[in-house]
ZASELUM-901552 format. One line per field, with one value per atom (N, C-alpha, C, CB): residue in three letters; chain; x, y, z. Coordinates in Angstrom, 1 decimal, always signed. Last residue first. Glycine has a CB too. Example, Ala and Ser with C-alpha at 12.3 -4.5 7.8 and 13.67 -1.06 7.14 Angstrom:
# ZASELUM-901552
type	SER; SER; SER; SER; ALA; ALA; ALA; ALA $
mol	A; A; A; A; A; A; A; A $
x	+12.8; +13.7; +12.9; +14.1; +13.2; +12.3; +13.2; +11.3 $
y	-2.2; -1.1; +0.0; -0.6; -5.7; -4.5; -3.3; -4.5 $
z	+7.1; +7.1; +7.9; +5.7; +7.8; +7.8; +7.8; +9.0 $
# end
This chain:
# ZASELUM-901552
type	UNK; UNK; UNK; UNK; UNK; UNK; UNK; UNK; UNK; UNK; UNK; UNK; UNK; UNK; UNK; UNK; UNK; UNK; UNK; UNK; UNK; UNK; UNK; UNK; UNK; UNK; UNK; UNK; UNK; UNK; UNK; UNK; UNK; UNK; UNK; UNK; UNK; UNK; UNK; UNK; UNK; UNK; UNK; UNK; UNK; UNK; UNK; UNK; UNK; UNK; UNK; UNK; UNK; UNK; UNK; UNK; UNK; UNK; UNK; UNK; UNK; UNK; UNK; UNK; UNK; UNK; UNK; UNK; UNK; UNK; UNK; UNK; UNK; UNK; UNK; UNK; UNK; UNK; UNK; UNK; UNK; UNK; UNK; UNK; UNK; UNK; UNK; UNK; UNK; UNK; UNK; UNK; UNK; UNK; UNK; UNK; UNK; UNK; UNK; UNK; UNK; UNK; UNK; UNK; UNK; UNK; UNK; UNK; UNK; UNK; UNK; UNK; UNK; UNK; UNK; UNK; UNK; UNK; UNK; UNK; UNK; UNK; UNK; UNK; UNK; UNK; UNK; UNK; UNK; UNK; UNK; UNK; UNK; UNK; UNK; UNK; UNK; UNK; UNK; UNK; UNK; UNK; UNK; UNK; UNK; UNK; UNK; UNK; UNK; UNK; UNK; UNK; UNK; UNK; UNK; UNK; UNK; UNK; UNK; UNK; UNK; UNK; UNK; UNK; UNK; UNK; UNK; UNK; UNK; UNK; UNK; UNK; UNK; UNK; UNK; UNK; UNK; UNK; UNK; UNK; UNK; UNK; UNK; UNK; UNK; UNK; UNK; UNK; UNK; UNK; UNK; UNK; UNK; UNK; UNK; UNK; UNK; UNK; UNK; UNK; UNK; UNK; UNK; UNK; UNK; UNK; UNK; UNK; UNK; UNK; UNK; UNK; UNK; UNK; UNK; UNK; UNK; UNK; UNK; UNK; UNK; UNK; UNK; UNK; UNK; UNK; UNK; UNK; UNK; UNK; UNK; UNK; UNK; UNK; UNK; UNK; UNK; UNK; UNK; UNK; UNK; UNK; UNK; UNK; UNK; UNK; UNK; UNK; UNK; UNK; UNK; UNK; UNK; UNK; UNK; UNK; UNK; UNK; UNK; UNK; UNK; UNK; UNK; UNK; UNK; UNK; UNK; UNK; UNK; UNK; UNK; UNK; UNK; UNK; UNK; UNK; UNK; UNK; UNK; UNK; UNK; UNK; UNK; UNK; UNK; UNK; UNK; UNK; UNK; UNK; UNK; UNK; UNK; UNK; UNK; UNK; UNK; UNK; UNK; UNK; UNK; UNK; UNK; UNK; UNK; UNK; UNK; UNK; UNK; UNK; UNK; UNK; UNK; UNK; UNK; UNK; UNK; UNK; UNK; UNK; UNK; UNK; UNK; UNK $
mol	A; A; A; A; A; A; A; A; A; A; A; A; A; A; A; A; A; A; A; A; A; A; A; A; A; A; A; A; A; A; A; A; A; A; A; A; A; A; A; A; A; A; A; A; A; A; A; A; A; A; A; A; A; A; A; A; A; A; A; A; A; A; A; A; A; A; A; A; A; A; A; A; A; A; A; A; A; A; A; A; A; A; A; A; A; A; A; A; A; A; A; A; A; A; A; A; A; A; A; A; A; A; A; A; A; A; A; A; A; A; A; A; A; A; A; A; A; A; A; A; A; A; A; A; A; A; A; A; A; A; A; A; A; A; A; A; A; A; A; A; A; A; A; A; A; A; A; A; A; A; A; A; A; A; A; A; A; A; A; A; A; A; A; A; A; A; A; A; A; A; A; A; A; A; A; A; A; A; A; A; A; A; A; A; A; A; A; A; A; A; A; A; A; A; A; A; A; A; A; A; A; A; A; A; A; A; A; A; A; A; A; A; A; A; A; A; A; A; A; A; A; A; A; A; A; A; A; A; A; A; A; A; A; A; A; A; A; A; A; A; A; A; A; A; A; A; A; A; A; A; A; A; A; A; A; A; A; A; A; A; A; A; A; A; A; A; A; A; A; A; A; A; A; A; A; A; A; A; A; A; A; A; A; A; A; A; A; A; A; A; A; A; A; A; A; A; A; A; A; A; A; A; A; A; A; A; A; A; A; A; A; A; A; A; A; A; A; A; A; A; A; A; A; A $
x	+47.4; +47.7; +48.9; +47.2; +45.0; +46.3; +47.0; +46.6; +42.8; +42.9; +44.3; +42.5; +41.3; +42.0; +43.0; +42.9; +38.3; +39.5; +40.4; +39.7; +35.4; +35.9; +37.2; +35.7; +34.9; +34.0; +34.4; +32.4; +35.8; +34.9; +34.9; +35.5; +36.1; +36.8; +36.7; +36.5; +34.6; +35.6; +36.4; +35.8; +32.2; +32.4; +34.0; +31.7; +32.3; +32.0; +32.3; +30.6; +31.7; +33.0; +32.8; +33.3; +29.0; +30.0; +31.4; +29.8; +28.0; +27.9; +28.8; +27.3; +28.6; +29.2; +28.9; +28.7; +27.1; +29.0; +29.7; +29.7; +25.2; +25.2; +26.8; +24.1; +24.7; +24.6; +25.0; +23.2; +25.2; +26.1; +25.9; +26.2; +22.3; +23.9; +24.9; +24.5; +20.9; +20.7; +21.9; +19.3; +20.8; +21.6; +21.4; +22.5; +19.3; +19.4; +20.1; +20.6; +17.3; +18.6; +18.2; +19.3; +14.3; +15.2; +17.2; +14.9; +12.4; +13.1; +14.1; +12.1; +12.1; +12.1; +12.3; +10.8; +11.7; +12.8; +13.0; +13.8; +9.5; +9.4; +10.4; +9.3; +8.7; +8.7; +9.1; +7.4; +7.5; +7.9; +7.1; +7.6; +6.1; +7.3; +7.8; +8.6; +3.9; +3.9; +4.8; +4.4; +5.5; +5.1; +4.3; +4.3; +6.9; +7.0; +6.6; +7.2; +4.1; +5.0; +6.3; +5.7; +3.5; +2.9; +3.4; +2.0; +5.7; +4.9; +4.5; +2.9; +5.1; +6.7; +6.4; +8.7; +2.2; +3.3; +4.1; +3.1; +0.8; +0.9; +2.1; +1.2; -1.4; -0.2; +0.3; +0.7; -3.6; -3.9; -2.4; -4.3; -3.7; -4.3; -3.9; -5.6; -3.2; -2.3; -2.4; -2.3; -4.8; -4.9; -3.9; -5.8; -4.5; -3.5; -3.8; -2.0; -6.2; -6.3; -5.4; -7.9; -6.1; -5.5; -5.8; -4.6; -8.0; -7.8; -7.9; -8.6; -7.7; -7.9; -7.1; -7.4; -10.3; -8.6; -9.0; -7.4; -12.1; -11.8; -10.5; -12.3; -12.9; -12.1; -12.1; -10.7; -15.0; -15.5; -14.3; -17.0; -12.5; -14.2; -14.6; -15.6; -9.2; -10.4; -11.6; -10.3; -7.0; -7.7; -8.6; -8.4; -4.4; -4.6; -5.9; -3.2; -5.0; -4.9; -5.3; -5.5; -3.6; -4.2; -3.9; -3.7; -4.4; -3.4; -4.4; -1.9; -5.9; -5.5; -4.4; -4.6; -9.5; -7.8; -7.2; -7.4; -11.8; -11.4; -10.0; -11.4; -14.0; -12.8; -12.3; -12.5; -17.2; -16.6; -14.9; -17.5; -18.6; -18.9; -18.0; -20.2; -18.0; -19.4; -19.3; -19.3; -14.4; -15.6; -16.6; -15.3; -11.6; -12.8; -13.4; -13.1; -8.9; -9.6; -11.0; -9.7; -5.4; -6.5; -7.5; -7.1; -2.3; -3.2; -4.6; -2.5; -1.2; -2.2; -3.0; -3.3; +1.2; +0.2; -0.1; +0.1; +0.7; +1.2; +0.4; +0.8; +2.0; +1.3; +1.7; +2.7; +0.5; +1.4; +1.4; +1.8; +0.8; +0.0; +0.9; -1.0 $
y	+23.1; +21.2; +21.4; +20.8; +24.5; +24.1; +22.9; +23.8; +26.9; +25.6; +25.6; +25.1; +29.6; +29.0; +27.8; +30.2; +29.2; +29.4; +28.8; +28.8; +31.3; +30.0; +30.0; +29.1; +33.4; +33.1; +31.9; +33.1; +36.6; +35.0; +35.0; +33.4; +38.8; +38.1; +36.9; +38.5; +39.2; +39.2; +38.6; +39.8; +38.8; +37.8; +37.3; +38.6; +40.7; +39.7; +38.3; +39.8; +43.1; +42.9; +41.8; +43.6; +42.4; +42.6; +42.5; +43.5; +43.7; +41.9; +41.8; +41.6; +46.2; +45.2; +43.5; +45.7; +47.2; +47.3; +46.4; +49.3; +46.8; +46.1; +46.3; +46.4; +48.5; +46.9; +45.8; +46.8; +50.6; +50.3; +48.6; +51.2; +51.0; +51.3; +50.4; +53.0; +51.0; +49.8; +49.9; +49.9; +52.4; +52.1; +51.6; +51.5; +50.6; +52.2; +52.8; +52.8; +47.8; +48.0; +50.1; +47.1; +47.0; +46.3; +47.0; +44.8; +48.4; +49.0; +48.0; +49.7; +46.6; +48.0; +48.9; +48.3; +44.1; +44.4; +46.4; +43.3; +43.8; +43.2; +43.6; +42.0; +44.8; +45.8; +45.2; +46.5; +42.3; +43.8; +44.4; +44.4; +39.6; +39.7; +41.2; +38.6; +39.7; +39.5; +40.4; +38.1; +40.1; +41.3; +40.9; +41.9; +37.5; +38.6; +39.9; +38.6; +35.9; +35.6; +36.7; +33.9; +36.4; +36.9; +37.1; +36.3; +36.3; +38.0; +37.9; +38.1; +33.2; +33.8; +35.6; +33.4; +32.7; +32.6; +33.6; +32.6; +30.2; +31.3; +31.3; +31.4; +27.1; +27.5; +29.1; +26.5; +26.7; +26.8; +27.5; +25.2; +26.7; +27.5; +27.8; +27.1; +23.8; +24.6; +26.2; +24.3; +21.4; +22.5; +23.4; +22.8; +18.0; +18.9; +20.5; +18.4; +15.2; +16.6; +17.5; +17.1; +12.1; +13.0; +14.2; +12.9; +9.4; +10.8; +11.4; +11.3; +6.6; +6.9; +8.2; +5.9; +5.4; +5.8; +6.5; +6.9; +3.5; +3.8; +4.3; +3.2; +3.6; +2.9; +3.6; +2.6; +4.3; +4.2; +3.2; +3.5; +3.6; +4.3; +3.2; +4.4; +3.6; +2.8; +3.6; +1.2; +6.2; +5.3; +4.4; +6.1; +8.3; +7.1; +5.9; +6.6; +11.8; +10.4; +9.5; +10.3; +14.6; +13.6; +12.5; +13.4; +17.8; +17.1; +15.7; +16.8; +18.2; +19.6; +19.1; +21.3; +16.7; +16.5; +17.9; +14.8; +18.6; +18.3; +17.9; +19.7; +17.4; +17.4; +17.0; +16.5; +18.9; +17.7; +18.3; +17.8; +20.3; +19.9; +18.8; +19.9; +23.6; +22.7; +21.2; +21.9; +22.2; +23.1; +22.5; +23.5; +22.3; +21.6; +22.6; +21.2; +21.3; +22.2; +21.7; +22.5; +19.3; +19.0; +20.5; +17.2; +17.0; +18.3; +18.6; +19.5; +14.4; +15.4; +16.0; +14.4; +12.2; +13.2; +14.0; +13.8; +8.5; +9.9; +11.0; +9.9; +5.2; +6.4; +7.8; +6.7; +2.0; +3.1; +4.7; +3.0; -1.2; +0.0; +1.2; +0.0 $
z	+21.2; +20.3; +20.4; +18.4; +22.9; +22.7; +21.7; +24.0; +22.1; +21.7; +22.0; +20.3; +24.2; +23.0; +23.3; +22.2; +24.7; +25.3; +24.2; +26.7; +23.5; +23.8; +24.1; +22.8; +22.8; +24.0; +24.5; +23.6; +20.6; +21.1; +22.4; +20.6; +20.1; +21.1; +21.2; +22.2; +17.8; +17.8; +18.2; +17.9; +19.1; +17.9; +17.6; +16.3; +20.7; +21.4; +20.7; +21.8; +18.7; +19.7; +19.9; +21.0; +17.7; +17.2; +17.4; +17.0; +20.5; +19.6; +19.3; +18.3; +20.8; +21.6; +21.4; +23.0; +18.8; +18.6; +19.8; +18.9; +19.4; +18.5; +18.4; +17.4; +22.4; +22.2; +20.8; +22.3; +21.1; +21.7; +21.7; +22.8; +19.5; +18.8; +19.5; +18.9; +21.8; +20.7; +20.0; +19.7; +25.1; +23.7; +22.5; +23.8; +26.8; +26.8; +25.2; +28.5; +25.7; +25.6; +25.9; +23.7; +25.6; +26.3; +26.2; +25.6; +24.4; +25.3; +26.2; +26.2; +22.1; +21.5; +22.7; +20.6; +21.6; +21.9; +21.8; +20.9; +20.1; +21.2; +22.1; +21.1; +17.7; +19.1; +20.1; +19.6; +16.4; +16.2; +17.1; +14.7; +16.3; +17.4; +17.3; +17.0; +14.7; +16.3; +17.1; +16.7; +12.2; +12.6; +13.9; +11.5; +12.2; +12.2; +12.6; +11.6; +12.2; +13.4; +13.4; +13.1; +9.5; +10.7; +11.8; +10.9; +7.9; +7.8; +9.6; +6.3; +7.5; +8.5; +8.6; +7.2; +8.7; +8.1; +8.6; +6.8; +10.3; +10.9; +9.5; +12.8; +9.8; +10.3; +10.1; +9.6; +8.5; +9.9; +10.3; +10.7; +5.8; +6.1; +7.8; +5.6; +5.8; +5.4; +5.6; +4.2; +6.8; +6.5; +6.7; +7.0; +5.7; +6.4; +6.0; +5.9; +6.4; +6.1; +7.1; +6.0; +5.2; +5.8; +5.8; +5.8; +3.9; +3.9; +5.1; +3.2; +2.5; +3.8; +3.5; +4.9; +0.2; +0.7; +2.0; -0.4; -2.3; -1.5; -0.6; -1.4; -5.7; -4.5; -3.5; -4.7; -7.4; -6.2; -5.2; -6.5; -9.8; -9.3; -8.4; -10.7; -9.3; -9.8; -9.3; -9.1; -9.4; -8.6; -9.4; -7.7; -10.1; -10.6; -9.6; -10.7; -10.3; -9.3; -9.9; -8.0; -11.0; -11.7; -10.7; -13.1; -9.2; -9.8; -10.3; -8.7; -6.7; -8.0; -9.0; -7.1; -6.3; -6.4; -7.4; -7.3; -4.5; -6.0; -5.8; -7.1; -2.1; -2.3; -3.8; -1.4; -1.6; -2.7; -2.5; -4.7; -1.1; -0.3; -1.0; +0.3; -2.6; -3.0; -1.7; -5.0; -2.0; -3.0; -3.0; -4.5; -1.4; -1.0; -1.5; +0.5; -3.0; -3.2; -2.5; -4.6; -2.9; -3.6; -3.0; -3.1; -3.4; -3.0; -3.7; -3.4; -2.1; -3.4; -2.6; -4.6; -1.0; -1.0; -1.9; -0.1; -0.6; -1.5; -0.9; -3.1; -0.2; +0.9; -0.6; +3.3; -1.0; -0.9; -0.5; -1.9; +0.0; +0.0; +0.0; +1.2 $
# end
């Protein structure tokens, strides 16, 4: 038995396949519904998270020149071999 997925349009009360499925009439399958619709896109979960950081720093300039430094210095102890 073999597993595929096809996308497909609910319209009128009838699931349209949006591609060509090889079935016999009136076979029967076991249908998964993955609403695609339900999940949050990357816009949204973006524009959530805007502002979230928007008094956490007195500076924001200084904080980013002190990343920046931090990359420099790193963070790890240097390697003896």
């Amino acid at each position: 038995m073999a597993t595929r997925s096809v996308r497909a349009r609910y319209r009128n009360g009838v699931l349209e396949p949006l591609e060509a499925v090889d079935l016999s009439e009136d076979q029967e399958v076991l249908l998964t519904l993955d609403d695609e619709q339900q999940a949050p896109s990357d816009q949204d979960s973006l524009s959530k998270s805007a502002g979230v950081w928007a008094d956490m720093f007195e500076d924001p300039e200084q904080f980013i020149k002190d990343v920046y430094q931090a990359r420099i210095d790193g963070t790890r102890p240097p390697r003896h071999l």
